[in-house]
C-alpha positions in Angstrom: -2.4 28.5 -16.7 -2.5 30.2 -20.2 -5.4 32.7 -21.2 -6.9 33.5 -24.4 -8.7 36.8 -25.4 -11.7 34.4 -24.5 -10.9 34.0 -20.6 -10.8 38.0 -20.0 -12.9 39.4 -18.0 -13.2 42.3 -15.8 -15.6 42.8 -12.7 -16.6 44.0 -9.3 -17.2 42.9 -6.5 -18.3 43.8 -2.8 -16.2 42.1 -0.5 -19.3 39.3 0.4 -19.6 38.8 -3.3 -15.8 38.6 -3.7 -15.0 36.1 -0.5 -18.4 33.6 -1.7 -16.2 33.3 -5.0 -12.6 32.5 -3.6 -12.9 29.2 -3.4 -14.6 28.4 -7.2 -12.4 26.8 -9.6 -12.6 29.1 -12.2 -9.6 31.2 -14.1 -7.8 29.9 -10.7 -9.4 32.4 -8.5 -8.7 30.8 -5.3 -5.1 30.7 -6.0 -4.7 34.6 -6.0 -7.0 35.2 -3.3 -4.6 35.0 -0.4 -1.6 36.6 -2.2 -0.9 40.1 -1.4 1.7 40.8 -4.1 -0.1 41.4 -7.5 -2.9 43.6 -6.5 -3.1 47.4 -5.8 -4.8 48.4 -2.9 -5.4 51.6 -0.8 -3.3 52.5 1.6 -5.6 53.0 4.1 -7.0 49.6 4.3 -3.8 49.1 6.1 -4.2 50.8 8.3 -5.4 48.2 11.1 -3.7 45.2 9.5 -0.7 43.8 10.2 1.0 40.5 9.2 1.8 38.1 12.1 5.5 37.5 13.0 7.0 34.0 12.9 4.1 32.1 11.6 3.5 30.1 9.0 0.8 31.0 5.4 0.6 34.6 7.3 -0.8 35.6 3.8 -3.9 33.5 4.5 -4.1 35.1 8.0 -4.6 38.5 6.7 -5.2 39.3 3.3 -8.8 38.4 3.7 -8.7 41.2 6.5 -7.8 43.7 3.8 -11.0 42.8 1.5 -13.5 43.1 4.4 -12.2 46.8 4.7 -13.0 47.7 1.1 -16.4 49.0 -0.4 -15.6 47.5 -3.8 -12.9 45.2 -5.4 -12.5 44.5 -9.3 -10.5 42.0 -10.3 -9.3 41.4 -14.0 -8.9 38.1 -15.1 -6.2 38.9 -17.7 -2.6 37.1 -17.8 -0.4 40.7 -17.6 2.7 39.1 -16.0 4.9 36.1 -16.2 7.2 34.9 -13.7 10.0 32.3 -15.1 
């Protein structure tokens, strides 16, 4: 997915506000809701969550965990990093 200087975007959310928009199609949200690399976070939201051993998309088992924990998230719809 390529951006232009038309697609940026920054914004915050409250974690209700952020989890009612995971699964829109736009920018490709949904895609980088359930990754955990690529995002900064606090370390204490942590602090209760662990990933499960031996099982399978444990991403989508607990990143979600993480947002509930925060007060605010912004997220910034810009392409800053290219894997090849």
């Amino acid at each position: 997915m390529a951006f232009s200087k038309d697609d940026y975007f920054e914004q915050v959310y409250t974690p209700t506000e952020w989890l009612a928009m995971e699964y829109k199609r736009d920018f490709g949200i949904s895609e980088c809701f359930s990754a955990p690399w690529g995002k900064l976070y606090r370390r204490q939201l942590w602090d209760d969550v662990a990933f499960p051993v031996d099982q399978v998309a444990e991403d989508d088992f607990t990143t979600w965990r993480v947002y509930l924990g925060a007060e605010r998230l912004a997220f910034m719809n810009a392409g800053l990093y290219m894997y090849r």
